[in-house]
C-alpha positions, -999 to 999 in steps of 0.1 A, spaced: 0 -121 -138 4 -134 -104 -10 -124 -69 11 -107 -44 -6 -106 -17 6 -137 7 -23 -165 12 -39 -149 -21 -48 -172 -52 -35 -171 -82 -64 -161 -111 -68 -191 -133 -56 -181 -169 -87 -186 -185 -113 -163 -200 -140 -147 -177 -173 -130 -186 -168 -99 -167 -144 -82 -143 -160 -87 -112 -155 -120 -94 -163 -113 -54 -126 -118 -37 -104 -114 -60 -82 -84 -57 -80 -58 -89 -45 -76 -99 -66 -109 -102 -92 -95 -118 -70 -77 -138 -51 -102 -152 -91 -122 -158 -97 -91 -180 -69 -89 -197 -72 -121 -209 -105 -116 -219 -96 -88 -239 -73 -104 -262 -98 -117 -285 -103 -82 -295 -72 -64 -286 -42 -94 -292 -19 -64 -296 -22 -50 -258 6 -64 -244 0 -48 -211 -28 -29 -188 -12 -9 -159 -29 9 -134 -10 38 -111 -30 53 -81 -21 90 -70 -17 105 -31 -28 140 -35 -16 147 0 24 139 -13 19 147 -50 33 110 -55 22 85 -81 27 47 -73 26 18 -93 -2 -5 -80 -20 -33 -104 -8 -47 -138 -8 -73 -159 19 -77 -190 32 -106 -212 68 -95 -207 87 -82 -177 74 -51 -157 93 -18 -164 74 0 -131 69 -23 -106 72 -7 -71 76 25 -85 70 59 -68 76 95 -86 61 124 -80 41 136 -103 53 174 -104 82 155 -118 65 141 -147 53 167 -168 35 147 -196 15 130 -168 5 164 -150 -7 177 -177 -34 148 -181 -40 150 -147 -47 185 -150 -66 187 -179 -82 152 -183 -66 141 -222 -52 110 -233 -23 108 -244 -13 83 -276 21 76 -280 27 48 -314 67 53 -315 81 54 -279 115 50 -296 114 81 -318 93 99 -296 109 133 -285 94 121 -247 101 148 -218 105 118 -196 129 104 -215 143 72 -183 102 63 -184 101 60 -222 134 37 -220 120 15 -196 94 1 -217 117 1 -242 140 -21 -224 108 -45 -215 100 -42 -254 71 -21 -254 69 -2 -288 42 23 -284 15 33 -256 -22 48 -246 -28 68 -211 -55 76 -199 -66 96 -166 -88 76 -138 -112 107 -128 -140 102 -107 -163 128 -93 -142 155 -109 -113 144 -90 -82 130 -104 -66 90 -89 -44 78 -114 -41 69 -144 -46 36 -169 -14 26 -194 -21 3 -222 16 -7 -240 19 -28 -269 52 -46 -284 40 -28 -318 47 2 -331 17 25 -345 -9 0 -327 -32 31 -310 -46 39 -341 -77 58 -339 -99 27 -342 -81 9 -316 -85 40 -292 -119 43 -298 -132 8 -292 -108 11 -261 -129 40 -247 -153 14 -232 -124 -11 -221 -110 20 -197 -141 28 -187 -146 -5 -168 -113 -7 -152 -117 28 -140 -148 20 -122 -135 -14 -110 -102 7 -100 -126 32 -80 -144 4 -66 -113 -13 -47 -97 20 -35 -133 27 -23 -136 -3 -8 -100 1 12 -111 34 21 -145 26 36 -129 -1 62 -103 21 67 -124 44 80 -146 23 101 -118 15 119 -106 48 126 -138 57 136 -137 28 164 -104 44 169 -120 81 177 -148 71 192 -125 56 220 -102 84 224 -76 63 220 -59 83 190 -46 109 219 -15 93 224 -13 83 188 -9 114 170 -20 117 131 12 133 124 27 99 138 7 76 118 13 92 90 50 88 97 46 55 108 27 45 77 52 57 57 81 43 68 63 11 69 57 20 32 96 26 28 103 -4 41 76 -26 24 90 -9 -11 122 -24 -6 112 -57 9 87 -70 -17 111 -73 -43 128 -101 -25 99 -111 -18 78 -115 -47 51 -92 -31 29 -69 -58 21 -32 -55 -11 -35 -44 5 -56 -14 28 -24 -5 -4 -1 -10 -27 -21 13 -2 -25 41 8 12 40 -30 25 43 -36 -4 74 -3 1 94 -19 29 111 -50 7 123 -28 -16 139 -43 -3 177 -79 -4 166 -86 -30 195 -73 -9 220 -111 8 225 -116 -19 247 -93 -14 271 -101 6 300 -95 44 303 -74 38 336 -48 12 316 -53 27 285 -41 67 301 -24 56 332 8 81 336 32 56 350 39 20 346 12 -4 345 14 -34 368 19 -71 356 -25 -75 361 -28 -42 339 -5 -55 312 -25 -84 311 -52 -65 303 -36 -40 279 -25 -71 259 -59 -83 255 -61 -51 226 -48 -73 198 -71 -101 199 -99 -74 206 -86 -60 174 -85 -89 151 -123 -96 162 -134 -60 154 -116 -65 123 -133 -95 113 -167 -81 128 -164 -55 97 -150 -77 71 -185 -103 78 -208 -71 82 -195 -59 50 -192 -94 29 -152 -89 20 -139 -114 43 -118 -131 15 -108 -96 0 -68 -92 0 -67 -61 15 -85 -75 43 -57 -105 49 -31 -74 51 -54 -53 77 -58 -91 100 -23 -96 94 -11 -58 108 -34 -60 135 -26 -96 150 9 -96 148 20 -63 155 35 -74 187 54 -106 181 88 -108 183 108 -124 163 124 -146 189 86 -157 205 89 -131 227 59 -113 219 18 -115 221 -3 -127 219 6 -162 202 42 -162 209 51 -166 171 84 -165 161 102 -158 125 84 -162 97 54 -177 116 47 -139 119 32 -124 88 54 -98 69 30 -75 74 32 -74 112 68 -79 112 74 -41 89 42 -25 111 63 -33 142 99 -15 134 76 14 116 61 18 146 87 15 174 111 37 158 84 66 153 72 62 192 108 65 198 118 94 178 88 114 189 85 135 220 57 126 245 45 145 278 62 123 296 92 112 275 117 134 251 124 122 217 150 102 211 174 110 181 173 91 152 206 78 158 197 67 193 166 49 179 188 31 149 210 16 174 180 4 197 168 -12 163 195 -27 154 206 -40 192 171 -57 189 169 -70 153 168 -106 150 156 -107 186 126 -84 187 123 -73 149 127 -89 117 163 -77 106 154 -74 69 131 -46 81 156 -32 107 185 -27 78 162 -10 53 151 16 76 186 25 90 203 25 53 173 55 45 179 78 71 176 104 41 142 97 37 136 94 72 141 127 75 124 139 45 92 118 60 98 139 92 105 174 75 66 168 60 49 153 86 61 168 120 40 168 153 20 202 158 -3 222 183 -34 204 166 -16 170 172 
């Protein structure tokens, strides 16, 4: 199992005495537990772990760790669309499947896929915490009839543990998440940021991050973290004055100056949180610096604060800043109409290797499908 989020270290493939080292991300630890467990369980060929958005009714791939290849990595389905897994979701069983190839499966291109990676027979169960449903745990093995009853039993305690640590890490994401936004609200300065745009912008970030990290080597967890951040990326701009921050016209070269100054103010708040709240080395924290800092480089040094250029500017920053232009363009403002998409593809694309990353620039424009379906869902309203 390796790490994929960038600057992370790899977990050392040795046994551990529990699954809870400080700042190692769930894959890490994962991966530590895993092969832990094999002194009781050698025929677990594989842990997964899926998360669920409740707000999109999509499942996503997110941690795993597997002696052969991965059959779901940077996978996203809806889960209406898998009927098997709905109906754990819904009713909280586990589900024991000991001959995926004979199996009459309703989800018959999922059951092939493990298959393909040599996976024989499986054990599901449903992440619930609080009464509410996140995901769910897969446990595959390269044998056939391996869940017997035993197994499944002695396992009850195994999915306990990476349940909780599961909870733990989306918890953790969520509570800096929403410190952040609350130095966001606090300043007022979400009033020209819609939530209906940064939940565009997140998601095509999220689109675009899907497509990148298998190029790139990047994990699920990677694409997760960056999609929940992408929306903090203006969390320093509470320090800049009301007058810069809301002025209706252009802002003079002095006032730029000083509108600039958000992104440094940003990574400090950012790090301010990560010391108050001990995760400093977490990975999801690397991802939030990284969207925050970088936002606006440029790809030819252009940009602020540092000037980087290329890959001297983190992936991270490079995806949050085409996510983000093309939704400020496409959306309509009091003082500025919306531009089509069309309109906004061809800005991109005049720009890419100039001011964005053109990796990110092509994905987006090939998508425009679900550019729109993105739109259709999350369109600007009164409340907005």
């Amino acid at each position: 199992m390796r790490s994929g989020i960038p600057g992370a270290a790899v977990a050392a493939p040795k046994p551990v005495q529990n699954f809870r080292p400080v700042h190692q991300g769930l894959g890490e630890r994962l991966a530590c537990y895993h092969d832990e467990m094999k002194r009781e369980f050698d025929g677990i060929n594989r842990i997964a772990i899926a998360i669920y958005d409740s707000s999109t009714d999509i499942l996503k791939s997110f941690v795993e760790s597997s002696e052969g290849d991965n059959p779901f990595e940077h996978c996203v389905a809806r889960l209406a669309d898998l009927k098997p897994l709905a109906t754990l979701a819904r009713t909280g069983g586990r589900r024991v499947i000991n001959d995926l190839v004979n199996h009459p499966a309703s989800t018959p291109a999922h059951a092939k896929r493990l298959i393909t990676a040599g996976y024989l027979s499986s054990y599901t169960v449903p992440i619930f915490h609080k009464g509410v449903f996140h995901g769910f745990i897969f446990f595959n093995s390269f044998q056939t009839s391996y869940f017997t009853p035993g197994v499944v039993q002695r396992l009850r305690s195994v999915a306990e543990v990476v349940s909780l640590h599961t909870i733990m890490e989306l918890d953790a994401v969520r509570m800096i998440q929403a410190a952040v936004q609350t130095v966001r609200q606090i300043s007022r300065a979400r009033d020209e940021e819609t939530g209906a745009h940064l939940e565009r912008m997140a998601r095509y970030a999220r689109l675009i991050a899907l497509r990148l990290a298998p190029r790139r080597g990047l994990s699920d967890d990677w694409v997760e973290f960056l999609f929940q951040f992408a929306p903090l990326h203006d969390v320093g701009k509470i320090a800049v004055p009301d007058q810069i921050l809301f002025k209706p016209g252009r802002l003079t070269p002095e006032e730029f100056e000083v509108m600039k100054t958000h992104v440094t103010k940003g990574s400090e708040i950012v790090d301010t949180m990560a010391d108050t709240f001990r995760i400093g080395g977490a990975p999801y924290v690397r991802v939030l610096r990284n969207v925050v800092a970088h936002h606006h480089e440029a790809i030819d040094g252009s940009g602020y604060p540092h000037g980087l250029a290329g890959e001297a500017i983190s992936l991270e920053g490079r995806i949050t800043a085409v996510a983000d232009v093309f939704d400020a363009l496409t959306s309509e403002r009091p003082y500025k109409k919306a531009w089509t998409t069309q309109e906004a593809f061809a800005f991109l694309t005049e720009q890419s290797g100039r001011k964005f990353d053109p990796d990110a620039v092509e994905i987006l424009t090939a998508n425009e499908a679900a550019i729109v379906d993105i739109q259709r869902q999350f369109h600007e309203t009164v409340a907005d």
